[in-house]
C-alpha positions in Angstrom: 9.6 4.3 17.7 11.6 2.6 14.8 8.9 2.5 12.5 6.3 1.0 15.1 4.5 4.3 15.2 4.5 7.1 12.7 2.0 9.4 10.9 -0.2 7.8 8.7 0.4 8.4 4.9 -1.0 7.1 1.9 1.2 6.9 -1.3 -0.3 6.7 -5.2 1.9 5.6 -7.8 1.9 3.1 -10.5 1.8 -0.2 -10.0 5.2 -0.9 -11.8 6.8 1.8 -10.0 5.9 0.7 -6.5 6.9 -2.5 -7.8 9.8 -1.5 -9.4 10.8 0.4 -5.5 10.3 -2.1 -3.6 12.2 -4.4 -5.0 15.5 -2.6 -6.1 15.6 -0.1 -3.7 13.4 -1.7 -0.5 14.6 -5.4 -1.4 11.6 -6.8 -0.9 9.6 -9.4 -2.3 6.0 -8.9 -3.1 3.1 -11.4 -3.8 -0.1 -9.8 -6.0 -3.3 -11.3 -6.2 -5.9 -10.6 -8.3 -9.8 -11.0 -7.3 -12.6 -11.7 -9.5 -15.8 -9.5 -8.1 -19.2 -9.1 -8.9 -20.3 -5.6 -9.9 -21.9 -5.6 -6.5 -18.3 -6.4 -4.9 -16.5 -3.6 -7.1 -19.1 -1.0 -6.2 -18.3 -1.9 -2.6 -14.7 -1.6 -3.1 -15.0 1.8 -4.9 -17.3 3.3 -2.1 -14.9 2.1 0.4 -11.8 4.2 -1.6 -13.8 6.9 -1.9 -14.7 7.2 1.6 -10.9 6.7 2.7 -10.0 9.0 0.2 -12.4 12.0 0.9 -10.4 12.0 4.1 -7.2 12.3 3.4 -5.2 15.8 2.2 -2.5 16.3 -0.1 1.1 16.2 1.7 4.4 17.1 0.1 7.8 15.2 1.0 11.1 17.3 1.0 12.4 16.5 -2.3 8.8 17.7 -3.6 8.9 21.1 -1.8 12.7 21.8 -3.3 11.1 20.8 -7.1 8.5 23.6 -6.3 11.1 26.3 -4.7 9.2 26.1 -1.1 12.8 25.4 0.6 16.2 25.3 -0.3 17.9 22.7 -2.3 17.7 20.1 -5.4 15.2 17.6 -5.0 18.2 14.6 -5.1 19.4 16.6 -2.7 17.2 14.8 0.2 17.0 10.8 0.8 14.0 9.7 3.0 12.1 7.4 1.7 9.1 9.8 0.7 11.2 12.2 -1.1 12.9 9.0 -3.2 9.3 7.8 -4.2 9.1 11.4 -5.5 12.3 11.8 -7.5 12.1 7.6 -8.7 8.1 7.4 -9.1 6.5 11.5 -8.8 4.4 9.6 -6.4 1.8 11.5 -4.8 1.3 11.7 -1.0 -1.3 12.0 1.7 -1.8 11.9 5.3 -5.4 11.4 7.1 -7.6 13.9 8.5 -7.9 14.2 12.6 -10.4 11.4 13.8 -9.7 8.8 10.6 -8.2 5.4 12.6 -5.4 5.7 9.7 -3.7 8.8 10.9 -1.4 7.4 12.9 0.4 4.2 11.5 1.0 1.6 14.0 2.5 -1.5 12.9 0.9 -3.8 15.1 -2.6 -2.4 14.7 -3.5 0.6 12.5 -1.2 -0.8 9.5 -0.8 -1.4 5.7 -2.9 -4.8 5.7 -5.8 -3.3 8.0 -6.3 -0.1 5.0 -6.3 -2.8 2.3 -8.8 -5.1 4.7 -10.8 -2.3 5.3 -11.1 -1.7 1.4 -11.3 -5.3 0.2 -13.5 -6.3 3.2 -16.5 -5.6 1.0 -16.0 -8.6 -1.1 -15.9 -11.5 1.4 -11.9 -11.2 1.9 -12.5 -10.3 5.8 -9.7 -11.1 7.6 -9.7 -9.1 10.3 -13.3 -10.2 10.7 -12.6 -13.1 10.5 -9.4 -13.9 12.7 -8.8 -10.4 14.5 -5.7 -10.9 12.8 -3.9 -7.8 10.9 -0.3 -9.3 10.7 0.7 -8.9 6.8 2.2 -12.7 6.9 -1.4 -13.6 8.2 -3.1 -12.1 5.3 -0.7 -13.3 2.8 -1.6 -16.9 4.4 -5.1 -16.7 4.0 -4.9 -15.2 0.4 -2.3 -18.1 -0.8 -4.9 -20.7 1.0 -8.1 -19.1 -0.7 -5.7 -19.2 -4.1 -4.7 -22.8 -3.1 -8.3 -23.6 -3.1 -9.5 -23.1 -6.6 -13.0 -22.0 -6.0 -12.8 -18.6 -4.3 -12.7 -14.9 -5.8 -8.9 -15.0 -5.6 -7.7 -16.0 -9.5 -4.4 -15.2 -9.9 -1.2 -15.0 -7.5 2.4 -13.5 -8.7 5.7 -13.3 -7.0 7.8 -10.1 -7.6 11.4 -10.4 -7.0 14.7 -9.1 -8.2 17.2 -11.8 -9.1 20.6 -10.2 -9.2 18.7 -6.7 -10.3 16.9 -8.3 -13.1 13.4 -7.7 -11.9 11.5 -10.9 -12.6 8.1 -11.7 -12.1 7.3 -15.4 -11.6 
């Protein structure tokens, strides 16, 4: 459905990799933030990954099934976007087990902005809660007005951008 609705999958790479994707080959833009938690907060982040992650399972794009000789080809040889975060990044995928609400990806519900809320939600950063609101441009609001404010656990805010292909960060 054009991207609206897909299987859930979750991607690890680094940072300046993902970074590095997104914005010469995606053309994006990206905003990072940076949060300043109490132990308290970080232990209730990390419990939050780990239960997300204890119910995931590995999954292999095309280009990593060629590398590995389980079908036919050269791992250049394929082009979706999973199988270029392999050759660009040897990213690592997963998709969610039966009965985890991120198994299917749907943009306007089950999406990017709810996993991270449903991580970060420990610290106080609770959106959804909130607003009901799981729009990315929503979230990006509220973090920027949190930033703007001075006095809340968000401390730092950088743009990512690629000006003419010179990655900059601002």
């Amino acid at each position: 459905l054009g991207g609206f609705l897909a299987d859930g999958v979750l991607v690890e790479m680094p940072k300046a990799e993902h970074v590095k994707q997104a914005l010469k080959v995606e053309k994006k833009i990206l905003m990072g933030y940076g949060l300043a938690l109490t132990p308290e907060q970080k232990k209730g982040v990390q419990d939050q990954l780990d239960k997300l992650l204890s119910q995931v399972f590995p999954w292999e794009p095309k280009a990593e099934q060629a590398d590995k000789g389980e079908i036919q080809g050269s791992p250049e040889d394929f082009e979706d976007v999973s199988s270029q975060l392999y050759n660009d990044a040897k990213a690592s995928f997963y998709k969610f087990q039966q009965g985890n609400e991120f198994k299917t990806y749907y943009a306007l519900g089950t999406n990017c902005v709810k996993l991270v809320d449903t991580i970060v939600g420990k610290t106080g950063i609770d959106l959804i809660k909130v607003n009901g609101i799981i729009t990315p441009g929503a979230y990006l609001d509220y973090l920027d007005r949190l930033y703007d404010r001075g006095d809340s656990i968000v401390v730092s805010r950088t743009l990512y951008q690629d000006i003419e292909n010179n990655l900059a960060k601002d």
